[in-house]
Structures are given as C-alpha cells and as structure tokens.
C-alpha positions as CSV (number, residue, x, y, z in Angstrom):
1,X,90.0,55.0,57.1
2,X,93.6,54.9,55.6
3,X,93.8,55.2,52.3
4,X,95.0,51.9,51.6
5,X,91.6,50.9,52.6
6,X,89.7,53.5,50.6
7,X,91.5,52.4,47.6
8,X,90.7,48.7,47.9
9,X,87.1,49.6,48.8
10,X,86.9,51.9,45.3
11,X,88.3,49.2,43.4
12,X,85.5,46.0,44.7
13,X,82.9,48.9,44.2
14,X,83.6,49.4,40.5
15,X,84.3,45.4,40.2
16,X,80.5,44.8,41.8
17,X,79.3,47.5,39.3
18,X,81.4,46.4,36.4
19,X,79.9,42.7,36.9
20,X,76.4,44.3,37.6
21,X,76.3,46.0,33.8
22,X,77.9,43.6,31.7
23,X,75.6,40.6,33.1
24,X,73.2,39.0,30.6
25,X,69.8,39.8,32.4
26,X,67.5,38.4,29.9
27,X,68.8,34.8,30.5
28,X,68.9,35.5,34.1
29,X,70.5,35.9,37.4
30,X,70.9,32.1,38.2
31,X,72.3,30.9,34.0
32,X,75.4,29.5,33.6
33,X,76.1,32.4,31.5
34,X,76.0,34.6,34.5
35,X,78.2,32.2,36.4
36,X,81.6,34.0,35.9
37,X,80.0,37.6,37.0
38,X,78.1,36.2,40.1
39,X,81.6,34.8,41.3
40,X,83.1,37.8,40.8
41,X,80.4,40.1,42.0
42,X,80.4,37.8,45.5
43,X,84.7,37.9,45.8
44,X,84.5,41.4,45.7
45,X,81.5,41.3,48.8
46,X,83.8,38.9,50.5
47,X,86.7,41.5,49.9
48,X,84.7,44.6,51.2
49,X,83.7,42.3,54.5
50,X,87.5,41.6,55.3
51,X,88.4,45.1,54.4
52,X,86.0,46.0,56.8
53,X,86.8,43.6,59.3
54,X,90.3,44.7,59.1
55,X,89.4,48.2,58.9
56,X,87.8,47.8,62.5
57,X,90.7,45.9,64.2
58,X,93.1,48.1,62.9
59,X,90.7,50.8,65.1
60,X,90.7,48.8,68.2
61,X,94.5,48.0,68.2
62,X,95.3,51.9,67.8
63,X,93.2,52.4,71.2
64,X,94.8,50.2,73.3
C-alpha cells in the first residue's frame, strides 16, 4: 500500500473514532443531536471504501 494511501486511511480512522467519542450517547444513536457525527462517521466509511477500491486497481494496473 503506498503511503499516500496509508495516510488517508490513518486520517478516516481517527475521524470515525474522533466522531465515535464525542457523540452524545445518552440521547442516542438516531437524535438529531448525533446527526452531524453520523454524517461524518459514514463520509469517512465511504472514503476508506474508495480508498480501498482504488487501492486495488492501482494493484491490477501494475500487473498488466
């Protein structure tokens, strides 16, 4: 994995965790409090996915 990749993969790691401590879990996972960390906390899924994705095609173009 380049390291490119490994920093961008750190970085959505500490965001997910980051959005993971400072939500409000008493009022909930679903509360409209918890809105702005559950968008957050699924961008940075979405970014590990495509970083992922991109990882692997990066892999298969190197082959050919």
């Amino acid at each position: 994995m380049q390291l490119f990749y490994k920093i961008f993969l750190a970085l959505f790691i500490i965001f997910i965790g980051f959005n993971l401590y400072v939500m409000e879990w008493d009022l909930g996972f679903w509360d409209e409090e918890n809105a702005k960390f559950i968008l957050s906390i699924s961008a940075a899924i979405l970014g590990i996915i495509i970083l992922l994705v991109l990882h692997y095609m990066s892999k298969l173009a190197t082959k050919h």
